[in-house]
C-alpha positions in Angstrom: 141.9 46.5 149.3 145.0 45.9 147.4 146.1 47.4 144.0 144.1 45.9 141.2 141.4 44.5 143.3 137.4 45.8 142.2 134.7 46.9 143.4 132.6 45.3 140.5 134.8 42.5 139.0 135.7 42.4 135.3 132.9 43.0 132.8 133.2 39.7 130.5 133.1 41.8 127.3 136.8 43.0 128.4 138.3 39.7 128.4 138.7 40.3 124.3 142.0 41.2 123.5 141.8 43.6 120.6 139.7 47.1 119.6 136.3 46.1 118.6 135.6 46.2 114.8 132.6 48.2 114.6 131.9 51.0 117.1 128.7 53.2 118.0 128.9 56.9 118.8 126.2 57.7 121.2 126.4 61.5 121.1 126.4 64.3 118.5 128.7 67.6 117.3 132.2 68.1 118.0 133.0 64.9 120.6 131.3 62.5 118.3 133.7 64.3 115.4 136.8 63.5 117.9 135.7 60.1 118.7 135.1 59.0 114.5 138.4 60.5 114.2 140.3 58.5 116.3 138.4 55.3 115.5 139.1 55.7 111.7 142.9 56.1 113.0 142.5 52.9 114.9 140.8 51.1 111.7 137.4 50.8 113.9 134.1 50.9 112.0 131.7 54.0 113.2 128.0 54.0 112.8 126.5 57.4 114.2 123.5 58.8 115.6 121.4 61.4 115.3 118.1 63.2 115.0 116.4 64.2 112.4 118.0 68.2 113.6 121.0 66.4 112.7 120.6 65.2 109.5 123.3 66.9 107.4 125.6 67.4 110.9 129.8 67.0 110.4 129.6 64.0 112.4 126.7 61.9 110.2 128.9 63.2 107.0 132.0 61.5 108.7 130.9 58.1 110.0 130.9 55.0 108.1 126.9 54.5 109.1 124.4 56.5 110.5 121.4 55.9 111.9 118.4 58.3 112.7 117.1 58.2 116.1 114.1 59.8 116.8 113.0 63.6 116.9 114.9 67.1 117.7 114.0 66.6 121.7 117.0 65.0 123.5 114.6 62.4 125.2 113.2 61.1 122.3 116.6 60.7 120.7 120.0 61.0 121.8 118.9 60.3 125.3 116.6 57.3 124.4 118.6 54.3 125.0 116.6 52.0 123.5 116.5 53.6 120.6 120.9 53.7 120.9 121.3 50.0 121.6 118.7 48.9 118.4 121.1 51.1 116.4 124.2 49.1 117.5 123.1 45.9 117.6 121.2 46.6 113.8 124.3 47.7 112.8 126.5 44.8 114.0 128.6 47.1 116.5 130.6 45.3 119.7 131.2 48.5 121.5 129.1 51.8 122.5 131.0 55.0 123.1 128.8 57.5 125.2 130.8 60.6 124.5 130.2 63.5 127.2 127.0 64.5 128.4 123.6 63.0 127.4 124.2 59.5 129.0 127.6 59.5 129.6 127.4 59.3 133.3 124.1 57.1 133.6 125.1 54.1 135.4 122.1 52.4 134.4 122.7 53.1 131.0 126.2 51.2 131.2 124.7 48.6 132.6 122.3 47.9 130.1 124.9 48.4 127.4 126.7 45.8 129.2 123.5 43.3 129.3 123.1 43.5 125.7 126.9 41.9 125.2 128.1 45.8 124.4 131.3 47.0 125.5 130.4 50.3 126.7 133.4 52.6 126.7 133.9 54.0 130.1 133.5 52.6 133.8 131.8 49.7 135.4 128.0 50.6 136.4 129.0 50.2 139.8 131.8 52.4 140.0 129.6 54.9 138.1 126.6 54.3 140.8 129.3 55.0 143.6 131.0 58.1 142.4 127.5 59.6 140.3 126.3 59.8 144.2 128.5 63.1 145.5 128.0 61.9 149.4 129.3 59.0 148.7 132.0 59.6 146.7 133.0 62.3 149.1 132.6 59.7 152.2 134.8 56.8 149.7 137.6 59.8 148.6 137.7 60.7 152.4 138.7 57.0 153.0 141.3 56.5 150.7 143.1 59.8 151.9 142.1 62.6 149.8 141.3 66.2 151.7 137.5 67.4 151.2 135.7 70.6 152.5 134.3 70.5 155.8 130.3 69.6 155.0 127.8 67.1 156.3 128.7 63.4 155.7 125.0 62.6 154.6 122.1 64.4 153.0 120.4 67.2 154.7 116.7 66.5 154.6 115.7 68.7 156.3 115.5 72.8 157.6 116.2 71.5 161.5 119.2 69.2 159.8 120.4 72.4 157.8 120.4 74.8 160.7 122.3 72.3 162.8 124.8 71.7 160.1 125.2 75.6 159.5 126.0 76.0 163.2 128.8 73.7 163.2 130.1 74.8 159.7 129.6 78.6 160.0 128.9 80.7 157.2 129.2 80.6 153.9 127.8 77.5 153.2 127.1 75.9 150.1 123.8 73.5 149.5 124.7 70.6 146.7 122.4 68.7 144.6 124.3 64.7 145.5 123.0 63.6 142.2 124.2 67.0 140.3 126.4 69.3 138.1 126.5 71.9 135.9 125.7 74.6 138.8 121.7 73.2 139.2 120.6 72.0 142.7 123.4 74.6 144.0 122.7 77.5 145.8 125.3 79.7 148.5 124.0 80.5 151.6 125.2 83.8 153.7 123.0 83.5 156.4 120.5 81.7 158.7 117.7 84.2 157.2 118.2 82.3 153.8 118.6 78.5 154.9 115.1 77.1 155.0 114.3 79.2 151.1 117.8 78.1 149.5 117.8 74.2 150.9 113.7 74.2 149.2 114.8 75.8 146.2 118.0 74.0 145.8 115.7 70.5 146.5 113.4 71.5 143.9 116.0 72.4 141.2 118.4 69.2 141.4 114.7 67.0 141.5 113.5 68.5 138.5 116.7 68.4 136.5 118.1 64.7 138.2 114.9 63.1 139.8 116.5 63.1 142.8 116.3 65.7 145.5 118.8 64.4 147.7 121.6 67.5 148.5 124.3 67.8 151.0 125.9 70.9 152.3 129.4 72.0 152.4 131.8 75.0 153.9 131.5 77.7 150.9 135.2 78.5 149.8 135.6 82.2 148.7 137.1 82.3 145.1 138.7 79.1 145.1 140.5 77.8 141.8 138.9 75.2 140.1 141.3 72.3 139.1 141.3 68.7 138.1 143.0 65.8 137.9 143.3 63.8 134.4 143.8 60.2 134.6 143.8 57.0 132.1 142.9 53.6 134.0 143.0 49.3 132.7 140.6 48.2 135.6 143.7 46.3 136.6 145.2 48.8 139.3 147.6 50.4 136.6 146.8 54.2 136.6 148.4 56.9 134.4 148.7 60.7 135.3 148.0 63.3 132.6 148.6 66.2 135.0 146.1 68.5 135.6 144.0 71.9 134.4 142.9 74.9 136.0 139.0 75.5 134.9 138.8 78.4 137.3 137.2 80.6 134.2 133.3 80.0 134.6 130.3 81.7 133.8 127.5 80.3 135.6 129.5 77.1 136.8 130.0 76.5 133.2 133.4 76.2 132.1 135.0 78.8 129.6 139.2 78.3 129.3 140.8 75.7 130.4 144.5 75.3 130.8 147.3 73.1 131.5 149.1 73.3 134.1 147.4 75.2 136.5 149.7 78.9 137.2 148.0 77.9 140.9 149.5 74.0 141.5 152.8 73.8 143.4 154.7 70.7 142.6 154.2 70.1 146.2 150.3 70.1 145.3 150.6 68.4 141.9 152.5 65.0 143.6 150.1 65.3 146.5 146.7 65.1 144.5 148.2 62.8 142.1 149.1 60.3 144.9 145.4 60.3 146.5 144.3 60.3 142.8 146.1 57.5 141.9 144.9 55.5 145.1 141.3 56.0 145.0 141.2 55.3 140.9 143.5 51.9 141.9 141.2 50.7 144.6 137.9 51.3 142.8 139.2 49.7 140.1 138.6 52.0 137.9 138.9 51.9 133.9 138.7 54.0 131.4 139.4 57.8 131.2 138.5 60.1 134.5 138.8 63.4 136.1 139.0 64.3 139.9 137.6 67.5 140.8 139.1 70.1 143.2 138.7 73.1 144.8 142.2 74.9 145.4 143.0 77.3 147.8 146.1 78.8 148.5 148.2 75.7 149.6 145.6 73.7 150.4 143.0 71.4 148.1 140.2 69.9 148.7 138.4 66.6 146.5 135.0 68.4 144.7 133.8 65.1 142.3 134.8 62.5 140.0 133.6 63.0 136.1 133.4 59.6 135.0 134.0 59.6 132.0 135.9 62.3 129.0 135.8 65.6 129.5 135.3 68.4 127.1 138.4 70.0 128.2 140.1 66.7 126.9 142.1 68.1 124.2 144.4 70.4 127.0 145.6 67.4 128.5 146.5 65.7 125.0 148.3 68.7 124.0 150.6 68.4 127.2 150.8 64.8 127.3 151.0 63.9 123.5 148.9 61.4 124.3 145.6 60.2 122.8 143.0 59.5 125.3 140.1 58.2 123.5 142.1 55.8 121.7 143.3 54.6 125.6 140.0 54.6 126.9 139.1 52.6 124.0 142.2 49.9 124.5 141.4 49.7 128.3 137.7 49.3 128.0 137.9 47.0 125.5 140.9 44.8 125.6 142.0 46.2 129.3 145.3 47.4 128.0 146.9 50.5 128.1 149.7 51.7 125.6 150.8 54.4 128.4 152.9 53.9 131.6 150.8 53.9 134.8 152.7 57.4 137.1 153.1 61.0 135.7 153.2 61.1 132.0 156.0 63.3 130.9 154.3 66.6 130.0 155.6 69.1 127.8 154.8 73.5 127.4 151.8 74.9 128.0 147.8 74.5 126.5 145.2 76.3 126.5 141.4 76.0 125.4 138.5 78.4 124.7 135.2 77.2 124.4 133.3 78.8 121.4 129.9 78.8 122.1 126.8 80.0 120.1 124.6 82.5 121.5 122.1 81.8 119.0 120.9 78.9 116.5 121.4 79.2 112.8 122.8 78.3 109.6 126.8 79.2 109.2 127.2 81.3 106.0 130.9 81.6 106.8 133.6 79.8 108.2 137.2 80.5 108.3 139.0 78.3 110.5 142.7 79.4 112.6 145.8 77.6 111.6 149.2 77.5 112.0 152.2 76.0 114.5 150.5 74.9 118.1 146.8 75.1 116.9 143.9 72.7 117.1 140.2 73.7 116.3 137.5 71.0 117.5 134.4 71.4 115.4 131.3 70.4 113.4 130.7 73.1 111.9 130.9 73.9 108.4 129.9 76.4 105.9 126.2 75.5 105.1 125.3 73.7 108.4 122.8 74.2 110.7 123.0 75.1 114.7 120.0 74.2 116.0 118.7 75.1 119.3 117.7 72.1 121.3 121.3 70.9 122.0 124.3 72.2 124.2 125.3 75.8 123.0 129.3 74.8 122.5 130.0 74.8 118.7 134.0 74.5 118.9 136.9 74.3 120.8 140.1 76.3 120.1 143.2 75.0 121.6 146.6 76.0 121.3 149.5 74.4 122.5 153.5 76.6 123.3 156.5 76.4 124.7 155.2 78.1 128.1 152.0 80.1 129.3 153.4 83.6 127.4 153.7 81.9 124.1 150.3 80.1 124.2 148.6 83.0 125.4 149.8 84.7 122.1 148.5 81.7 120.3 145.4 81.7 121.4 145.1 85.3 120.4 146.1 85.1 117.1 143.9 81.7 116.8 140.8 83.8 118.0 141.1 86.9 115.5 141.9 84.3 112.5 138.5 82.8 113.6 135.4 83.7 111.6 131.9 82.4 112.4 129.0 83.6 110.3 125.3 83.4 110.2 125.3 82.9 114.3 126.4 84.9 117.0 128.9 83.4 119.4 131.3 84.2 122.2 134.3 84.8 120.5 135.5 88.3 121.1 134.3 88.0 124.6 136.7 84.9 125.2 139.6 87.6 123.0 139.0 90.1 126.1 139.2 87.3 128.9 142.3 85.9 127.8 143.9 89.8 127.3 142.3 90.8 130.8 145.7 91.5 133.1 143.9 89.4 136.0 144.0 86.3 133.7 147.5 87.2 132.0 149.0 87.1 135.9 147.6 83.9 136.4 146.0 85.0 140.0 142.7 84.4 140.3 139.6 81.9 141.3 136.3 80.8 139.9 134.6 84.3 141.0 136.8 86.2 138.3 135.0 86.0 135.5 132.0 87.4 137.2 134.3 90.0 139.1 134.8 91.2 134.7 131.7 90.1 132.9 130.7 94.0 133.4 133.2 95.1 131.2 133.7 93.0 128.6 130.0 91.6 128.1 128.8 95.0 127.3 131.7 96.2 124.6 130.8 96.1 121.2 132.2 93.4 119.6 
């Protein structure tokens, strides 16, 4: 395939040459606060969404519409998508942002956006279908030149299929849920003893969180970094580079700091990725804002997935790039034009983000937000609201943005102790002790570190 050729074609709804007028914000809390933002920057309308648990939310407060969409439960709300496209088409909106999570990733979703003449901010349905499946975006990244673990090329269906796959990997493997993420339909496997229980259990987990039981298995690397790849695409084989971040900091495969760049990428590494990055995202066609997974070891990397849409992490890569990526993924998916160069943007300092998350729901009685040079707080909280307890636990984002990783480790410090969160308990000291731990201050370490700590600074008084 050439540069610029699809796998889909062009949706028809692209061919307009201007942001559309009126947009809807399919999600809720902080991202649908970033992407209202933006959009009022851009002059764009917003109607929002949300359930009657979030009535009085930041985001409802902020849009020029709102719309209520059903009950507290996600799947008779913000995951109903009948229910989404009445509100946009009620409302007069051209275009659908999904925001992360919910449906962001649902191919079918984005193609019935698509059949209601919707521009739906993100990547074709067929590119989504492709890289949503992980064997088959691991077999299609394979072909366009990118390294992945040694693993099976198709789905393991069976305990006779796993044991023949574990004798030609050796141990310690790693069962996958294809349709997965977010650690479920994942389980490590250390010996033949534990094959037959972990590739049932692992079945049974990624069927009852993705209806689909397919899974795959793969080499198990020992405390790998975690790092990815942030790109901007038109659709039209013009792809920008937004460096990467190192997301090695997990509790529970969930992601806790994120930085920019990586202390564990080589420039060697960096041009490498970005040059299989930049080939796969080309011939696919792609548009709209993505992020290529890896796994990184030593010198070597190896392609994890494709997140198909933003990432919560987004703001790291803006604060390095000076760039604004939902206003280019609304310009590419809407008008197919970028206002960035396609190649490595020119990056500047260092960034980093903690995730604030709340441990339990509740109604903020305080709030006293950080300031001051370098510092960007991501929120929907305010003094009065409600967290309630049926959504994602992540409340705000801290990020901080210096000259190098010393000065925005000091940052992010200070941003931490200025914050005060009230009437809800939340992770915020425990992110203060991760970021002064001397492990994560010399910048050598893997995704096993935080569990290698979480002794020590979960069970200090904060």
């Amino acid at each position: 395939m050439s540069g610029g050729s699809s796998v889909t074609g062009m949706d028809p709804a692209r061919e307009r040459r201007n942001p559309p007028r009126r947009l809807l914000v399919a999600n809720r809390g902080e991202i649908a606060v970033r992407i209202i933002r933006t959009c009022r920057e851009m002059g764009i309308e917003t109607v929002a969404v949300y359930s009657t648990a979030d009535r009085d939310s930041l985001h409802v407060r902020m849009a020029d519409r709102a719309v209520c969409i059903g009950p507290p439960p996600s799947s008779q709300s913000y995951l109903d998508r009948g229910n989404l496209v009445m509100a946009a088409l009620n409302t007069g909106c051209e275009a659908l942002h999904p925001g992360v999570g919910f449906l962001s990733e649902n191919a079918g979703f984005a193609r019935f956006i698509r059949e209601q003449g919707l521009i739906f901010i993100g990547p074709s349905p067929e590119v989504m279908e492709l890289l949503g499946d992980k064997v088959r975006a691991r077999n299609t990244a394979a072909r366009f030149g990118l390294p992945v673990t040694p693993g099976t090329e198709g789905a393991v269906d069976s305990p006779q299929a796993a044991e023949e796959a574990a004798r030609e990997l050796g141990f310690p493997l790693i069962i996958k849920a294809a349709a997965g993420g977010g650690g479920r339909g994942m389980r490590i496997v250390r010996g033949m003893g534990e094959l037959a229980e972990s590739l049932a259990l692992a079945r049974a987990e990624a069927e009852a969180n993705f209806a689909d039981g397919t899974v795959f298995i793969e080499r198990c690397l020992e405390n790998p970094r975690h790092v990815e790849l942030q790109l901007l695409a038109d659709g039209n084989g013009n792809v920008a580079v937004l460096g990467e971040r190192d997301c090695s900091v997990q509790n529970n495969h969930q992601k806790l700091i994120e930085e920019s760049p990586s202390p564990g990428v080589s420039e060697t590494m960096r041009r490498r990725m970005a040059e299989g990055a930049v080939n796969l995202f080309r011939e696919l066609g792609y548009q709209g804002a993505g992020t290529i997974e890896f796994l990184v070891q030593g010198e070597d990397f190896y392609f994890m997935e494709v997140n198909a849409r933003l990432q919560v992490e987004h703001p790291v890569s803006e604060s390095v790039s000076g760039i604004d990526m939902v206003r280019q993924q609304i310009l590419a998916c809407a008008g197919g034009r970028m206002e960035v160069e396609p190649g490595p943007a020119a990056l500047s300092g260092w960034a980093l983000e903690c995730r604030i998350n709340a441990l339990t729901p509740g109604r903020i009685t305080r709030l006293e937000a950080p300031g001051g040079p370098g510092l960007r707080f991501d929120s929907f909280l305010y003094a009065g609201c409600t967290v309630p307890p049926h959504y994602d636990s992540l409340v705000a984002k801290v990020i901080v943005h210096g000259r190098d990783r010393e000065q925005a480790l000091a940052r992010m410090d200070r941003a931490l102790r200025e914050l005060v969160i009230e009437g809800i308990e939340t992770n915020i000291q425990r992110q203060r002790r991760i970021i002064g731990h001397e492990t994560f201050r010399s910048g050598q370490f893997g995704n096993g570190f935080y569990d290698s700590i979480s002794g020590e600074i979960e069970h200090e008084p904060d």
